[in-house]
N, CA and C atoms as a LAMMPS dump frame, in Angstrom:
ITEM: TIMESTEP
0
ITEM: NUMBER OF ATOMS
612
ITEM: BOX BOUNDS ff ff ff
-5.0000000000000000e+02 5.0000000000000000e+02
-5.0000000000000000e+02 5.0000000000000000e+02
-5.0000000000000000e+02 5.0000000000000000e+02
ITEM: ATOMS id mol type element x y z
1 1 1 N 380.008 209.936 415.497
2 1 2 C 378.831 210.681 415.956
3 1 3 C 378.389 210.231 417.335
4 2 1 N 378.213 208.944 417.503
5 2 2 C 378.316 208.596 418.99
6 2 3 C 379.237 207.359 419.422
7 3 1 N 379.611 207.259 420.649
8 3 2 C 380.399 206.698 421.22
9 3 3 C 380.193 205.668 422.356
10 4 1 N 380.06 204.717 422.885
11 4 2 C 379.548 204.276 424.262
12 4 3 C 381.346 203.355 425.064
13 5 1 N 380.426 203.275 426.09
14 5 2 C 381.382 202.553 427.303
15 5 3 C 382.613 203.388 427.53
16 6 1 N 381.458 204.69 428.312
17 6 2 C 382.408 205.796 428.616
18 6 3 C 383.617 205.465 429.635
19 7 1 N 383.042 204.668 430.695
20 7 2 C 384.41 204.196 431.889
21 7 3 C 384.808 202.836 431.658
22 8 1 N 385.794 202.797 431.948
23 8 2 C 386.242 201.43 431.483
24 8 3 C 385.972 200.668 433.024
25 9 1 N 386.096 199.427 433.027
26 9 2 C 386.247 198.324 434.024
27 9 3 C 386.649 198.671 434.944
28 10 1 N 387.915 199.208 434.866
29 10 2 C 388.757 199.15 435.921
30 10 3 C 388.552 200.37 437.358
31 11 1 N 387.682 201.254 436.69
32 11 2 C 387.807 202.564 437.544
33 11 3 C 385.988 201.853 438.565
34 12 1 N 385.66 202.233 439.547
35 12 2 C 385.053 202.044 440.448
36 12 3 C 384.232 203.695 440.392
37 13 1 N 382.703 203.349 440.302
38 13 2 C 382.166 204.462 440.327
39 13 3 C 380.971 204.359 441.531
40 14 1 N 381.043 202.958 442.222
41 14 2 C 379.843 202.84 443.18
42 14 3 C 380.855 201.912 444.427
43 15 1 N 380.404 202.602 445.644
44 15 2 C 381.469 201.801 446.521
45 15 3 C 382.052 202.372 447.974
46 16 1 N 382.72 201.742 448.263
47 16 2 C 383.57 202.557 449.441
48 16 3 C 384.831 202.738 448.612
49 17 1 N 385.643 202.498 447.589
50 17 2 C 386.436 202.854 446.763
51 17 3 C 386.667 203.83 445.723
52 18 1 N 385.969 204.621 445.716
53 18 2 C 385.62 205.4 444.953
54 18 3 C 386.646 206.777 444.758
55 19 1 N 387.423 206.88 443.687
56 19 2 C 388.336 207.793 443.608
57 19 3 C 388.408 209.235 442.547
58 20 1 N 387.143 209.748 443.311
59 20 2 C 386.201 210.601 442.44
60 20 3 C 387.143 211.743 441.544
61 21 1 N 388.522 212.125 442.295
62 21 2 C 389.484 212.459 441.636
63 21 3 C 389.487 212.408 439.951
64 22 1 N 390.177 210.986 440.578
65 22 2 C 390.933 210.162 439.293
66 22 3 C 389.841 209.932 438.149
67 23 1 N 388.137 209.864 438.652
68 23 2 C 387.496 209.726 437.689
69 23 3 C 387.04 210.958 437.069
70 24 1 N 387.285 211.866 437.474
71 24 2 C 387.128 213.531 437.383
72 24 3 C 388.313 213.696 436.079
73 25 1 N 389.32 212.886 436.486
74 25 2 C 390.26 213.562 435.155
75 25 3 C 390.307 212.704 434.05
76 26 1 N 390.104 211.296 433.863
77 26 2 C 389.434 210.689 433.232
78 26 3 C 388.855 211.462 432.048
79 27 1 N 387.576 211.329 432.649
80 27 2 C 386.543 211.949 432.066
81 27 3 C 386.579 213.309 431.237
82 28 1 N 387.697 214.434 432.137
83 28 2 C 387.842 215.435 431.11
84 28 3 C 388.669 215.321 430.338
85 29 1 N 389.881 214.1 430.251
86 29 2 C 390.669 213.916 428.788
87 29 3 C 389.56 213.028 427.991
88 30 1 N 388.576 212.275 428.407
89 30 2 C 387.711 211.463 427.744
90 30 3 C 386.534 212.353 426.734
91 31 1 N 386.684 213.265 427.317
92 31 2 C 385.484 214.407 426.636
93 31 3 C 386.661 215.227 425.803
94 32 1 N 387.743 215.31 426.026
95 32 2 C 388.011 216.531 425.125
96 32 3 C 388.542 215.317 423.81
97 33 1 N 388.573 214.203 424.419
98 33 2 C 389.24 213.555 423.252
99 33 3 C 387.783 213.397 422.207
100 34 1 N 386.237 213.276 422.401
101 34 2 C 385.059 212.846 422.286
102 34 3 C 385.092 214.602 421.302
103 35 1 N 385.211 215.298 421.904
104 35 2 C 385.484 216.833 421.25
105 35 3 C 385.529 216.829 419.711
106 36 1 N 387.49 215.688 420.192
107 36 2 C 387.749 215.948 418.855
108 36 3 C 387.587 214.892 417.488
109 37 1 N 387.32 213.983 418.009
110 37 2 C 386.455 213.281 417.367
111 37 3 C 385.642 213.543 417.242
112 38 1 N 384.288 214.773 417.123
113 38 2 C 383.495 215.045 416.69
114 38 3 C 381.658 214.11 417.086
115 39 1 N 382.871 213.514 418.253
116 39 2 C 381.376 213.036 419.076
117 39 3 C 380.245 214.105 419.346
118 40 1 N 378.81 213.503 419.212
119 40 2 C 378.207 214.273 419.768
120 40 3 C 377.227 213.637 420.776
121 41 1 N 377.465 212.069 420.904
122 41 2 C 376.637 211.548 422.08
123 41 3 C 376.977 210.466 422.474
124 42 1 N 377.503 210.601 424.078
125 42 2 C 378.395 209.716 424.559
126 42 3 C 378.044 208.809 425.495
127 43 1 N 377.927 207.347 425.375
128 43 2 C 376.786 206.112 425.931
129 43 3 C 377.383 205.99 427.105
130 44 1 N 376.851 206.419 428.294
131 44 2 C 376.994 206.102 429.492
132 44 3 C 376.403 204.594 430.267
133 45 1 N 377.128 203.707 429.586
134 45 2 C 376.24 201.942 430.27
135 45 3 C 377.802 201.63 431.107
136 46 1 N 378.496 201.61 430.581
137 46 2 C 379.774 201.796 432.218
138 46 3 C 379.182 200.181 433.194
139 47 1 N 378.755 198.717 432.739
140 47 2 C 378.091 198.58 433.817
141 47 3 C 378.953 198.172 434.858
142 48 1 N 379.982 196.961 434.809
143 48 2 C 380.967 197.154 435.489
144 48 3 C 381.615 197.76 436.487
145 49 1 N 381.852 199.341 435.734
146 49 2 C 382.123 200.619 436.826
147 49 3 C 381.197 200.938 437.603
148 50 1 N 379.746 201.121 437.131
149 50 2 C 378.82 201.373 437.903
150 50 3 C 378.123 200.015 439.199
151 51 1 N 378.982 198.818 438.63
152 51 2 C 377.929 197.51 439.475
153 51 3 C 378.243 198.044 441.191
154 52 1 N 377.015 198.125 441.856
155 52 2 C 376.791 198.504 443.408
156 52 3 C 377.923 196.801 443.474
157 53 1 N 379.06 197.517 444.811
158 53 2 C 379.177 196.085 445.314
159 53 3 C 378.331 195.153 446.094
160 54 1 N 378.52 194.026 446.222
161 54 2 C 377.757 193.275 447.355
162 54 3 C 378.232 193.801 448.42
163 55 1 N 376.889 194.326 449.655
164 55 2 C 376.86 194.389 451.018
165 55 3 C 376.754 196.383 450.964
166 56 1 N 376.973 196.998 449.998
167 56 2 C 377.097 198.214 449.508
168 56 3 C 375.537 198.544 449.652
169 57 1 N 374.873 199.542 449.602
170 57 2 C 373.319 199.843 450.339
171 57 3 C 373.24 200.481 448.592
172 58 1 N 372.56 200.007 447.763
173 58 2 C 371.941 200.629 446.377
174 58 3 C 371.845 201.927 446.192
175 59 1 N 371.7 202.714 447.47
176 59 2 C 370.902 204.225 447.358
177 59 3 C 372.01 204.964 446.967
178 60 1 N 372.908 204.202 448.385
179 60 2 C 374.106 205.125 448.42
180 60 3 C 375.178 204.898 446.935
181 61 1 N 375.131 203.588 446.354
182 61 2 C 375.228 203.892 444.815
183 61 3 C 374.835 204.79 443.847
184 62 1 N 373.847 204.777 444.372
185 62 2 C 372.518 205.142 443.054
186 62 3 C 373.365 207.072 443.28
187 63 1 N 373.455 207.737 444.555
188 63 2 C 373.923 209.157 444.838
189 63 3 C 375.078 209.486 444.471
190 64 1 N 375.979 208.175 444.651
191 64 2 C 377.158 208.229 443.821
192 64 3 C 377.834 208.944 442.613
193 65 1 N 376.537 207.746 441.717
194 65 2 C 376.481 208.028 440.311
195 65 3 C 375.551 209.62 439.764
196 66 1 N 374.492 209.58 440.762
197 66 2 C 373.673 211.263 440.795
198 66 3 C 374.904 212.366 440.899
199 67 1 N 375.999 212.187 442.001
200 67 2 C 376.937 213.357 442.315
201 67 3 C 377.965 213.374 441.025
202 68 1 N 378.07 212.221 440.467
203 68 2 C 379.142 212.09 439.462
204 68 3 C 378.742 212.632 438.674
205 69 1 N 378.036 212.197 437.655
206 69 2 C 376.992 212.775 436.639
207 69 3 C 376.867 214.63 436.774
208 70 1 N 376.578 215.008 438.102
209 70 2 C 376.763 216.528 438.2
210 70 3 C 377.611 217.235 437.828
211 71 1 N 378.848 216.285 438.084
212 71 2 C 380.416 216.696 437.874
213 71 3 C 380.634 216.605 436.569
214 72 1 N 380.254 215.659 436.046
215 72 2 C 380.55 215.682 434.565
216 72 3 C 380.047 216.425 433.313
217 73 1 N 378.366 216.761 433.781
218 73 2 C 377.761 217.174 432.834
219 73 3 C 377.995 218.321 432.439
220 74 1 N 378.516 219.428 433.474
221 74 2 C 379.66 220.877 432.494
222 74 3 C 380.465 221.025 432.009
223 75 1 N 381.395 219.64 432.056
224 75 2 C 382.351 218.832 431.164
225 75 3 C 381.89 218.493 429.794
226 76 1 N 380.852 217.733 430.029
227 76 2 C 380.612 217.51 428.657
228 76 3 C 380.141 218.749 427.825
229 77 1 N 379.155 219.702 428.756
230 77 2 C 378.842 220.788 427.959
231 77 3 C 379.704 221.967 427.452
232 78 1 N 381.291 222.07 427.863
233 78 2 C 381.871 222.919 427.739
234 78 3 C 382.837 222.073 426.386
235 79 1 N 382.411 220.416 425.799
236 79 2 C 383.233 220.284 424.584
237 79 3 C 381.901 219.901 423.231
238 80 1 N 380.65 220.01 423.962
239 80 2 C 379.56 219.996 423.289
240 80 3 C 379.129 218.368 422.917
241 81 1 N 379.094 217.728 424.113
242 81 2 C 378.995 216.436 423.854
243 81 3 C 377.662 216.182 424.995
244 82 1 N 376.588 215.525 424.435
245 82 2 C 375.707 214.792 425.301
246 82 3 C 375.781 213.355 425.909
247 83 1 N 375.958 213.292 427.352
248 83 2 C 375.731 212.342 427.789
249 83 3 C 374.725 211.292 428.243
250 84 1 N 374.356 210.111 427.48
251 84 2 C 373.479 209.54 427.549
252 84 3 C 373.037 208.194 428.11
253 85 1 N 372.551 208.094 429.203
254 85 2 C 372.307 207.072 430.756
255 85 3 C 371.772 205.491 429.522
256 86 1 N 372.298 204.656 429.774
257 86 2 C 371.859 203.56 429.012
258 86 3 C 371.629 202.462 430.143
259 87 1 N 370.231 202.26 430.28
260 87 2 C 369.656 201.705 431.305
261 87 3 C 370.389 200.162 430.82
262 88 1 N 370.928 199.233 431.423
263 88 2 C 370.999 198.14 431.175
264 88 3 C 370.382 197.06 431.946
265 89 1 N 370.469 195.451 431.157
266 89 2 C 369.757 194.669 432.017
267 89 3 C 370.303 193.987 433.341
268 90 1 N 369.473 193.616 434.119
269 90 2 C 370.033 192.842 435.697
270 90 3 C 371.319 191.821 435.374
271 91 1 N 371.076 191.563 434.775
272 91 2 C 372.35 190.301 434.632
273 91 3 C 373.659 191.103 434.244
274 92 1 N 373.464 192.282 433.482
275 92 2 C 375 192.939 433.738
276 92 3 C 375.777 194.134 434.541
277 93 1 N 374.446 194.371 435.331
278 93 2 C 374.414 195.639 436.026
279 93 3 C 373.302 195.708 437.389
280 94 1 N 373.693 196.095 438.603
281 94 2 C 372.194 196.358 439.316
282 94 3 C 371.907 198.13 439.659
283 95 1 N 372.432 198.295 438.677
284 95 2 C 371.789 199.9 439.042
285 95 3 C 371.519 199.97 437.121
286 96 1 N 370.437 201.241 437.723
287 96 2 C 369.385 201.685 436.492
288 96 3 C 369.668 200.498 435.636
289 97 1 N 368.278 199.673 435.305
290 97 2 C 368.176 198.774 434.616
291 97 3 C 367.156 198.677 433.477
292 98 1 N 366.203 200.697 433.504
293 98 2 C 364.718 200.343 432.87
294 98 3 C 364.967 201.62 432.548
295 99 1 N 364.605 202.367 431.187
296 99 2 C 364.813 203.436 430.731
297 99 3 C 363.734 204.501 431.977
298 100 1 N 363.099 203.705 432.406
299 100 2 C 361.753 204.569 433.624
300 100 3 C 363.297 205.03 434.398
301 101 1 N 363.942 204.387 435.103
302 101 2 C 364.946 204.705 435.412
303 101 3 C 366.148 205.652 435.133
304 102 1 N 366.313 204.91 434.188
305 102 2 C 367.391 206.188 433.758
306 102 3 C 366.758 207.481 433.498
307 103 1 N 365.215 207.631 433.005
308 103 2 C 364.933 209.332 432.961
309 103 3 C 364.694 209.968 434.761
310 104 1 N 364.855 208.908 435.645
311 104 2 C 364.53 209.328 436.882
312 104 3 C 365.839 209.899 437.03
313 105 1 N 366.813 209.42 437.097
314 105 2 C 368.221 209.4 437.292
315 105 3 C 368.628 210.87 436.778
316 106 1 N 368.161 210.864 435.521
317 106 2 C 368.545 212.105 434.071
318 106 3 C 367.606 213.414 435.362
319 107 1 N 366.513 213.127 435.439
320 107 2 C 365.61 214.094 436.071
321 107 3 C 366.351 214.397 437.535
322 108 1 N 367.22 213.571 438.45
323 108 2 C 368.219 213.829 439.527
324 108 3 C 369.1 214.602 438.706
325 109 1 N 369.898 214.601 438.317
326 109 2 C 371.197 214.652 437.793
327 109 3 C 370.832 216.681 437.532
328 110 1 N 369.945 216.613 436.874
329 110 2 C 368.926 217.809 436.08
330 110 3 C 369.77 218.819 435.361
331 111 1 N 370.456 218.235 434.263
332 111 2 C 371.439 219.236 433.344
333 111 3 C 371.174 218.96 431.977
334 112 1 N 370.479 219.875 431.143
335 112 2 C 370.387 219.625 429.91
336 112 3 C 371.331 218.857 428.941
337 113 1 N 372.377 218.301 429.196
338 113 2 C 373.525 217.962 428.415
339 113 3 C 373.956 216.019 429.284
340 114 1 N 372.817 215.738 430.168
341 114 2 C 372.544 214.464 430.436
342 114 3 C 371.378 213.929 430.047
343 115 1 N 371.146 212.776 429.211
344 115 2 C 369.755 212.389 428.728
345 115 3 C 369.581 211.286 428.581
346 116 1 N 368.786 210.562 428.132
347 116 2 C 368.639 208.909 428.427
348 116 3 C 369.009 207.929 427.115
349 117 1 N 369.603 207.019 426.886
350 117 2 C 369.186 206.179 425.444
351 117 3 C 368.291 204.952 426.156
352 118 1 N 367.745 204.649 424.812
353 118 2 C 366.934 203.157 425.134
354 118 3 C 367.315 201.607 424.336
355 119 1 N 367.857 201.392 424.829
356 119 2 C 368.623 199.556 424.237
357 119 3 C 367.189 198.463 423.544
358 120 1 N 366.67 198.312 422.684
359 120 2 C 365.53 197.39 422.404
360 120 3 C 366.058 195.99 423.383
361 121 1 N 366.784 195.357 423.252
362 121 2 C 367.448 194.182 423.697
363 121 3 C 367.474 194.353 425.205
364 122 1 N 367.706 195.593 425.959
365 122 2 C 367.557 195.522 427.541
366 122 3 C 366.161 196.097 427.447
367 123 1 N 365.531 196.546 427.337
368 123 2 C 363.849 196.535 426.973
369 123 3 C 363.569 195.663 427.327
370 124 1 N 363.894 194.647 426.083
371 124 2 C 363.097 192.912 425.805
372 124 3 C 363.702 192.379 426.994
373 125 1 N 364.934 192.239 427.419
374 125 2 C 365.458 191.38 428.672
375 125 3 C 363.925 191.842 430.192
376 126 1 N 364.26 193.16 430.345
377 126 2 C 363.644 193.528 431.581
378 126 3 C 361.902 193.491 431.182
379 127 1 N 361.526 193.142 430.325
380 127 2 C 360.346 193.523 429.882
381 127 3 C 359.396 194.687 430.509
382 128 1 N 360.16 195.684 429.921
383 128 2 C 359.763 197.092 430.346
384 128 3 C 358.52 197.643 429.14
385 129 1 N 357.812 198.154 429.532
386 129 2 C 356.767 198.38 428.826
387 129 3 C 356.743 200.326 427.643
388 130 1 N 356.821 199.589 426.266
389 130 2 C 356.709 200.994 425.972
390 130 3 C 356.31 202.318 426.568
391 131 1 N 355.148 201.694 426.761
392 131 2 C 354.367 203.228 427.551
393 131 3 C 355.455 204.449 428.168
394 132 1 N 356.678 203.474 429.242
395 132 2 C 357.613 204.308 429.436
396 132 3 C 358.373 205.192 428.597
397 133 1 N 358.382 204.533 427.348
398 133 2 C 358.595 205.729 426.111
399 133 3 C 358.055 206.921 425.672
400 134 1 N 356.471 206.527 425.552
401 134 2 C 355.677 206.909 425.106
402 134 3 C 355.392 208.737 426.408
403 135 1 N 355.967 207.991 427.679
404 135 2 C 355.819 209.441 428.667
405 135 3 C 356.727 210.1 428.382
406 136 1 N 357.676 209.905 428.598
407 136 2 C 358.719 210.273 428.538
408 136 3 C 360.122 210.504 427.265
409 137 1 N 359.706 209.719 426.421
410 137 2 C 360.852 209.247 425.171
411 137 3 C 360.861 210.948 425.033
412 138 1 N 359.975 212.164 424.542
413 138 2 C 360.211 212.675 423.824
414 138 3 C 361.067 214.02 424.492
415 139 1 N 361.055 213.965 425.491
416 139 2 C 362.125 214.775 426.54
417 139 3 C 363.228 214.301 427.005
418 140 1 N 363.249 212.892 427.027
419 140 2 C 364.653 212.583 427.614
420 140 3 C 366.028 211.702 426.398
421 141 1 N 364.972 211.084 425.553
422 141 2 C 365.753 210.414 424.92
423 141 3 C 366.957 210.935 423.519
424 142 1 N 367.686 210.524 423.751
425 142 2 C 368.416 210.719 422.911
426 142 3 C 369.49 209.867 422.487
427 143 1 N 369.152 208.725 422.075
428 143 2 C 370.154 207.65 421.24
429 143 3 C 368.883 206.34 421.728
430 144 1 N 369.371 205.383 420.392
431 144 2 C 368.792 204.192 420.624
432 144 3 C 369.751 203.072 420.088
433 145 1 N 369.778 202.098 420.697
434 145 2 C 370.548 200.695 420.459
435 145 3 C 369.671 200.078 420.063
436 146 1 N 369.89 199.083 419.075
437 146 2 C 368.791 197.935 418.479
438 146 3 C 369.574 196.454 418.3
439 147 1 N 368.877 195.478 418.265
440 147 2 C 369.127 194.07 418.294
441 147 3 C 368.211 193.395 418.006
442 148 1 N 368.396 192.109 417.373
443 148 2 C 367.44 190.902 417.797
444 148 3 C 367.658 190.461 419.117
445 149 1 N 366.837 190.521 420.055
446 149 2 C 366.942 190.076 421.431
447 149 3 C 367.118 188.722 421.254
448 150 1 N 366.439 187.953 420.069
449 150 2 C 366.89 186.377 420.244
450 150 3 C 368.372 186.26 420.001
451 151 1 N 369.445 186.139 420.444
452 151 2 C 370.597 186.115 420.661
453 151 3 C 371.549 187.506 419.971
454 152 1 N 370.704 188.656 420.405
455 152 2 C 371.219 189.561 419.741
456 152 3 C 372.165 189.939 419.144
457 153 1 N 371.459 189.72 417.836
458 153 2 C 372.227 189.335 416.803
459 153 3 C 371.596 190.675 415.841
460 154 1 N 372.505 191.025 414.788
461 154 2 C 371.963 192.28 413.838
462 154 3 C 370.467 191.571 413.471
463 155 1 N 369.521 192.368 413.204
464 155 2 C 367.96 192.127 412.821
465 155 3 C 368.511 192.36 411.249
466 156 1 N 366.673 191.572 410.674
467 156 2 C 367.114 190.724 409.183
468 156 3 C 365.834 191.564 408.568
469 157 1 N 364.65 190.707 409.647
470 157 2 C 363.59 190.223 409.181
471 157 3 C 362.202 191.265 410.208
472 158 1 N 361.484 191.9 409.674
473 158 2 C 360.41 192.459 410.749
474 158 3 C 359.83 191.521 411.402
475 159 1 N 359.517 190.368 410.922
476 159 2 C 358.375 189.443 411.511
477 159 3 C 359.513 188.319 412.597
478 160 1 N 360.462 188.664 412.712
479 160 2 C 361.329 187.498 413.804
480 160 3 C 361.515 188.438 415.181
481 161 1 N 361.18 188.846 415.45
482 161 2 C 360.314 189.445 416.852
483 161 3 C 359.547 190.857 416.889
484 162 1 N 359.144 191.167 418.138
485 162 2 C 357.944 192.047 417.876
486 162 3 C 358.645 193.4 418.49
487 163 1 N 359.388 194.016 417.21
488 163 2 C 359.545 195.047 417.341
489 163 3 C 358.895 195.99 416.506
490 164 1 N 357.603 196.177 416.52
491 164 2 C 356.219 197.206 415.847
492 164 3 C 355.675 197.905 417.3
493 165 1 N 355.784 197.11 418.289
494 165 2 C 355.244 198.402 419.389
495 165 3 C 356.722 199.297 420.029
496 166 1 N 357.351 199.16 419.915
497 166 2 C 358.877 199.599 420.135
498 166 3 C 359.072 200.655 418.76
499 167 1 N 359.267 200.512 417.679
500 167 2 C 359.49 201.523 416.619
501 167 3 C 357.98 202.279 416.414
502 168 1 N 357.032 202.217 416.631
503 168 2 C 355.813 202.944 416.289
504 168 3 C 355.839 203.956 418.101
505 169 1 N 356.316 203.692 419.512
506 169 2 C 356.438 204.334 420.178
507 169 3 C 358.083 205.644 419.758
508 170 1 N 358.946 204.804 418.939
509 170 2 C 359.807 205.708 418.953
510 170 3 C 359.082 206.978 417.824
511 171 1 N 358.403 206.463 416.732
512 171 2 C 357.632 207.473 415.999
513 171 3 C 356.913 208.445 416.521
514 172 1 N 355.983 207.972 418.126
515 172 2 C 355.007 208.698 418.119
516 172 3 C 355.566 209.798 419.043
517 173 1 N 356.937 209.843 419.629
518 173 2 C 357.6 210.657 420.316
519 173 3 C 358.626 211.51 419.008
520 174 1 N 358.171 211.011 418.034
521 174 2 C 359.192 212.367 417.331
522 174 3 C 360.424 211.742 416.967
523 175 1 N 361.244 211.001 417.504
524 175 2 C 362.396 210.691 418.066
525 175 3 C 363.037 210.354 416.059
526 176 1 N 363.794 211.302 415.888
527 176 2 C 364.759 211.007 414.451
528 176 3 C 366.322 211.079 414.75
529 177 1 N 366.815 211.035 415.981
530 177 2 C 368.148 210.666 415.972
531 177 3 C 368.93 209.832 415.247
532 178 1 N 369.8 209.035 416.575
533 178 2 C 370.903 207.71 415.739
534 178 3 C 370.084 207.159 416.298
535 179 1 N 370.113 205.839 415.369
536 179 2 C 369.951 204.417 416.027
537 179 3 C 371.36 203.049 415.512
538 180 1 N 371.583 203.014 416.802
539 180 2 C 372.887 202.088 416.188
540 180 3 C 372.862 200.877 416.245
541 181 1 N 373.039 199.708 415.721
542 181 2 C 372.937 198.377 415.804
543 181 3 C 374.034 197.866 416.726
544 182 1 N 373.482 197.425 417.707
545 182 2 C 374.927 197.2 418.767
546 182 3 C 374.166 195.479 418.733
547 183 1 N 375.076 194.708 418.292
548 183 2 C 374.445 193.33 418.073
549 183 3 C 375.409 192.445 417.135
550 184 1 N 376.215 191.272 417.584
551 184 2 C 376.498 190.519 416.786
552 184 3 C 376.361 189.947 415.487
553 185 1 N 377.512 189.889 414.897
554 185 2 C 377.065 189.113 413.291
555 185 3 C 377.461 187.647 413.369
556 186 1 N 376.18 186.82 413.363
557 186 2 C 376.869 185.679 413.13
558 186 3 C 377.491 185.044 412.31
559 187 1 N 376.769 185.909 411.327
560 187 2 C 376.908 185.173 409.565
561 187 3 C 378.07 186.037 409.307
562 188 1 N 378.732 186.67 409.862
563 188 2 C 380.036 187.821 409.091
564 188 3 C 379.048 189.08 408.47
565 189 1 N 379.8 190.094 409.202
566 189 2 C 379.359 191.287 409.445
567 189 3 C 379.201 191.604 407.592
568 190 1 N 380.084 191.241 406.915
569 190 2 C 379.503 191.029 405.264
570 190 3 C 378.654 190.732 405.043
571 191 1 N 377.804 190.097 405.531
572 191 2 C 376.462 189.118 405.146
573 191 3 C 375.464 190.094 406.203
574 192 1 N 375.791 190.181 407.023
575 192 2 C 374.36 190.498 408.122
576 192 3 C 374.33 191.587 407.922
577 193 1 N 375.459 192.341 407.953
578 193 2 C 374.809 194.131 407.987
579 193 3 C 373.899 194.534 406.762
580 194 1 N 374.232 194.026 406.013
581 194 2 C 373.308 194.528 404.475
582 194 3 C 371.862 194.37 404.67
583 195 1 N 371.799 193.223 405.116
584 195 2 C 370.324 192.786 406.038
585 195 3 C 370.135 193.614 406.735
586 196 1 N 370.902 193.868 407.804
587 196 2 C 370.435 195.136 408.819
588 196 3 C 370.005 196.162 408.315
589 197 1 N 370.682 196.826 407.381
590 197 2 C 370.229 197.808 406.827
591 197 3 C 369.109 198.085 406.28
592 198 1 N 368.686 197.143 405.234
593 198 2 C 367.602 196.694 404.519
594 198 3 C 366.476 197.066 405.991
595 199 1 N 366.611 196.274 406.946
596 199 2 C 365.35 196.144 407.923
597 199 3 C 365.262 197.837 408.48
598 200 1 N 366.286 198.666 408.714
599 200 2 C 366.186 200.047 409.47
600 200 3 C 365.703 200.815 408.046
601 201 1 N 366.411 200.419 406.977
602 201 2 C 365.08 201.44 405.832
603 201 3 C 363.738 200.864 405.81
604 202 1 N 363.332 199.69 406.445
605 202 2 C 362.485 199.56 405.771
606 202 3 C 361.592 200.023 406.863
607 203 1 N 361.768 199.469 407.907
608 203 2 C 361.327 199.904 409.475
609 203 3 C 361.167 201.438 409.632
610 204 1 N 361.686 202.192 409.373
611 204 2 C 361.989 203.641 409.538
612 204 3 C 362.143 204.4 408.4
């Protein structure tokens, strides 16, 4: 149902290298393959591909990824797949790092079939403030990632961090999509996910 880490490493999407080609065809065997797998929402965090190089001017990144995104998004709409901007944090990426961001980006881009997800764990890193949800969540968002930000790890427990203003903003926007646990098991994915689960019924 959804999918993430649409470009791999190796391809360059911000740069003087940039081989808009090659990422053009990419992308349309990447979508028709997303097709048939029955994807229907495909995580654009790419950070890697997207990292501005050093000495590279941000903007001219940032237009890069705006012109790309243009290119892609009738791609995705012609195999019925939504593409979704996953703001990540500074330490793995320096472009769009705050979901405020990525709906700015989504609002450049301006194609119904590009839209934003929100990561709890790059939230908590950037300490971005719900409110940005709360404007915006219910027009742009579409997918959410969850974690314990303390070494994000699958969540157990409600009371081992403060995720009540984070799930009561995703409520008050409507928002009943996916939410996927993108987060380590320490204890063996046998042991922790059952926990996980337990916490998203009980949470939601």
């Amino acid at each position: 149902e959804t999918s993430n880490n649409f470009f791999p490493t190796y391809f360059r999407l911000t740069g003087p290298e940039v081989d808009l080609e090659s990422v053009l065809d990419y992308a349309r065997r990447a979508l028709t393959r997303a097709e048939e797998l029955g994807v229907q929402y495909l995580v654009f965090g790419s950070g890697p591909a997207k990292q501005v190089p050093q000495g590279f001017p941000l903007e001219e990144g940032y237009r890069q990824v705006v012109q790309l995104l243009k290119q892609v998004a009738p791609i995705a709409r012609e195999h019925g797949v939504t593409i979704v901007i996953e703001p990540l944090r500074k330490a793995e990426c320096n472009l769009i790092n705050t979901f405020a961001e990525g709906v700015q980006l989504a609002r450049d881009v301006d194609h119904p079939n590009v839209r934003v997800l929100v990561d709890f764990y790059h939230l908590t890193e950037e300490a971005e403030p719900v409110q940005h949800l709360l404007e915006d969540g219910r027009e742009f968002l579409r997918h959410v990632h969850f974690a314990n930000p303390t070494g994000r790890v699958f969540p157990a427990r409600g009371d081992e961090a403060d995720y009540g203003p984070f799930i009561d903003a995703l409520k008050a926007v409507g928002y009943d999509l996916h939410v996927s646990c993108e987060a380590y098991a320490p204890n063996g994915f046998d042991h922790d996910a059952p926990l996980a689960r337990r916490f998203f019924d009980e949470q939601f």
